[in-house]
C-alpha positions as CSV (number, residue, x, y, z in Angstrom):
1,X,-0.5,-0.1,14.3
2,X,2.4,2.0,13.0
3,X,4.4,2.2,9.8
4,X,7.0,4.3,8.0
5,X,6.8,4.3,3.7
6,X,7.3,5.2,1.0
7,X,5.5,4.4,-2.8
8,X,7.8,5.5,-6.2
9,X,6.8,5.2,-9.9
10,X,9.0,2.1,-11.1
11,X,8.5,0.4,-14.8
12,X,10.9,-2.2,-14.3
13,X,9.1,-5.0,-12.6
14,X,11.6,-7.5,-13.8
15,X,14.2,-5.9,-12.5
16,X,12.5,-5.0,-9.1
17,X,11.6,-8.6,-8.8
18,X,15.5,-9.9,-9.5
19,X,16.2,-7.4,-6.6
20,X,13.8,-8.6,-4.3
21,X,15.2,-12.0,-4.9
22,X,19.2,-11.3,-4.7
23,X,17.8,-9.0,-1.3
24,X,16.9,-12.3,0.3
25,X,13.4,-10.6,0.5
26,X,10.6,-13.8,1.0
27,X,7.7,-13.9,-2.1
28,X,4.8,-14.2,-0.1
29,X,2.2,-14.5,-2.8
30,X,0.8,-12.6,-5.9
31,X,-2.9,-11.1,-5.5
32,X,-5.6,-9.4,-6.9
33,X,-7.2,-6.7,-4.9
34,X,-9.9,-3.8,-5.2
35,X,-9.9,-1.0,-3.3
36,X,-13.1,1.1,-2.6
37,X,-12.8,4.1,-0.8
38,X,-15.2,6.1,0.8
39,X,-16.2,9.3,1.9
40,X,-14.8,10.3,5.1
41,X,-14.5,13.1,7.4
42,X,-10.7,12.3,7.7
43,X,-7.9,10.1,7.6
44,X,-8.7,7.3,4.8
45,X,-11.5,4.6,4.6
46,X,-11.2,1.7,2.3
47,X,-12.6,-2.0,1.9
48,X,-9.8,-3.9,1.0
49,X,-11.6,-6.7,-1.3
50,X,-9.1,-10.2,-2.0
51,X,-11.6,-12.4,-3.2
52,X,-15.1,-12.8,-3.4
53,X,-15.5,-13.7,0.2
54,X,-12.1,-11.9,1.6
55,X,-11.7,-8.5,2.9
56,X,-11.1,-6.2,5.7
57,X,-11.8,-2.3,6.1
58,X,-8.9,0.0,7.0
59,X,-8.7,3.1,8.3
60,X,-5.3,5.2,8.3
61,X,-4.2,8.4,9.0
62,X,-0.7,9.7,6.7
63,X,0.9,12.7,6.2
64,X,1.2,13.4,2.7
65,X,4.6,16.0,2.3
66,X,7.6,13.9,2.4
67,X,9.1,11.1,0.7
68,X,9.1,8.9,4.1
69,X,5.5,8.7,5.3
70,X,4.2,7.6,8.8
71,X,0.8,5.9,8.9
72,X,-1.5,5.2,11.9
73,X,-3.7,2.3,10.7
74,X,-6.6,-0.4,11.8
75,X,-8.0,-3.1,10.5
76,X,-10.8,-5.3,10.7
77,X,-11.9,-8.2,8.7
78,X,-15.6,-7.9,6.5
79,X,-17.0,-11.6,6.4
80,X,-19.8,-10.0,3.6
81,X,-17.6,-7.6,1.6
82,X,-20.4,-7.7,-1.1
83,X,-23.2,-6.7,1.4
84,X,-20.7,-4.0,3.3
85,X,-19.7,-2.2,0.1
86,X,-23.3,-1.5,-0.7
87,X,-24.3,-0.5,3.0
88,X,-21.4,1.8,3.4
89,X,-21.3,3.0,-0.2
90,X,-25.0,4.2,0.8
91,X,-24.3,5.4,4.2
92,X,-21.0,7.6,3.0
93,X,-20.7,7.5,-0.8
94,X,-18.3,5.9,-2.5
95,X,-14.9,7.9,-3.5
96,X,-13.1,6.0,-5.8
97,X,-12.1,2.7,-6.5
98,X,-8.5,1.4,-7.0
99,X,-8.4,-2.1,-9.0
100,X,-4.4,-3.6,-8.5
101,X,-2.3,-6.8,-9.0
102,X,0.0,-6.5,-5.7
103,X,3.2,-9.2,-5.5
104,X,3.9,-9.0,-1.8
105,X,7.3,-9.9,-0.1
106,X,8.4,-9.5,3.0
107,X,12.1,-8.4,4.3
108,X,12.5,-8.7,8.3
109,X,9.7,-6.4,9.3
110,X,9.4,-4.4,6.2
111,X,6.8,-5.3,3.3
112,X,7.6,-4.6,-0.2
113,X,4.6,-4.4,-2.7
114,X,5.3,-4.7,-6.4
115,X,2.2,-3.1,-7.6
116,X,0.2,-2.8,-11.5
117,X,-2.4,0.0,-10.8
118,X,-5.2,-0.1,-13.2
119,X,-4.8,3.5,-15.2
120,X,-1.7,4.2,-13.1
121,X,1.2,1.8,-14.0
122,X,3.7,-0.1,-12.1
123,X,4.8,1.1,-8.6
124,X,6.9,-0.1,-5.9
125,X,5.7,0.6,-2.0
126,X,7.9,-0.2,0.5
127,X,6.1,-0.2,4.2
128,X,8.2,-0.9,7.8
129,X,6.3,-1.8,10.9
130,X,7.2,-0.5,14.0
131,X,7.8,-3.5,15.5
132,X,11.3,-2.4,17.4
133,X,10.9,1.6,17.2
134,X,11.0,4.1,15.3
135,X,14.7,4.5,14.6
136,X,14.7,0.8,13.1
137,X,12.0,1.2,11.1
138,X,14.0,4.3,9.7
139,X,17.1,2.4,9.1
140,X,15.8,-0.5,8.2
141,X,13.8,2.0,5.3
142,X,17.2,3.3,4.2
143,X,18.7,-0.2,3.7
144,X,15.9,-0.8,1.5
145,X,15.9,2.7,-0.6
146,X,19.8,2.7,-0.7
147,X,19.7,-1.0,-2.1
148,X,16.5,-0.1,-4.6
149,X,17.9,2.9,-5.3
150,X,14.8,5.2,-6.6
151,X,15.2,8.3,-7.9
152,X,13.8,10.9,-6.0
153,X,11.8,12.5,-9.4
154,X,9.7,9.1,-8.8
155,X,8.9,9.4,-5.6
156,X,4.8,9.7,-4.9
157,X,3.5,11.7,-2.2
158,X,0.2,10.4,-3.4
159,X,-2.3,7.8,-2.3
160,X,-3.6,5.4,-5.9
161,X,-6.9,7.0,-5.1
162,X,-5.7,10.5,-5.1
163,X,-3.8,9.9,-8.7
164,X,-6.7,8.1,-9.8
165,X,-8.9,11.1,-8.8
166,X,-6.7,13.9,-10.9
């Protein structure tokens, strides 16, 4: 699967939240999720944990210079995530983990994550699918950023586990 994003530094949840609301953007739910990622040759590896008995591992491959990132990602659902984190944490060694409170909406075929990073902050991601090419996802991505309106200073080129790793 394919995406286009972008993730920015923003402090005021309140006021990202009114946004998301006066955008029409859906609230899809609020959730708790740990990250653990591990040691790979490249592209990123992480257990997605969202519950005690809910996860899934994804793999992705970014670029990490501009502003406006595409992603090449899989998934695939862990029915143990307990039992996998300690196998692959063996097999590969475990990188870092990212702890987060993510409020998830959803606008057309964009995804908007309101995110609290543990030892980070507060963050806004915003990530289009490719669902009807690649010059959609790239307008529908400056709808979004013209109607957010970030500044470019807070802009992160960054994965949470980079920043978390500095």
């Amino acid at each position: 699967m394919k995406n286009l994003e972008i993730k920015a530094r923003f402090d005021e949840l309140n006021k990202l939240k009114k946004l998301m609301s006066s955008l029409g953007a859906d609230l899809v739910e609020t959730m708790h999720q740990i990250d653990t990622y591990f040691n790979v040759p490249k592209g990123r590896l992480k257990l997605r944990e969202l519950g005690k008995n809910k996860a899934y591992l994804i793999y992705y491959e970014r670029g990490e210079k501009s502003n406006e990132r595409w992603s090449n990602y899989y998934t695939y659902d862990i029915p143990n995530p307990a039992e996998f984190k300690k196998f692959y944490g063996r097999a590969l060694g475990i990188k870092v983990t990212v702890d987060k409170k993510r409020i998830l909406y959803y606008y057309k075929n964009a995804r908007i994550h309101v995110d609290t990073v543990k030892g980070l902050g507060n963050f806004v991601e915003i990530e289009v699918e490719v669902k009807k090419g690649d010059k959609q996802a790239q307008e529908l991505m400056k709808e979004l950023l013209e109607y957010v309106k970030i500044p470019k200073s807070d802009f992160i080129k960054k994965s949470y586990s980079d920043l978390l790793l500095k």
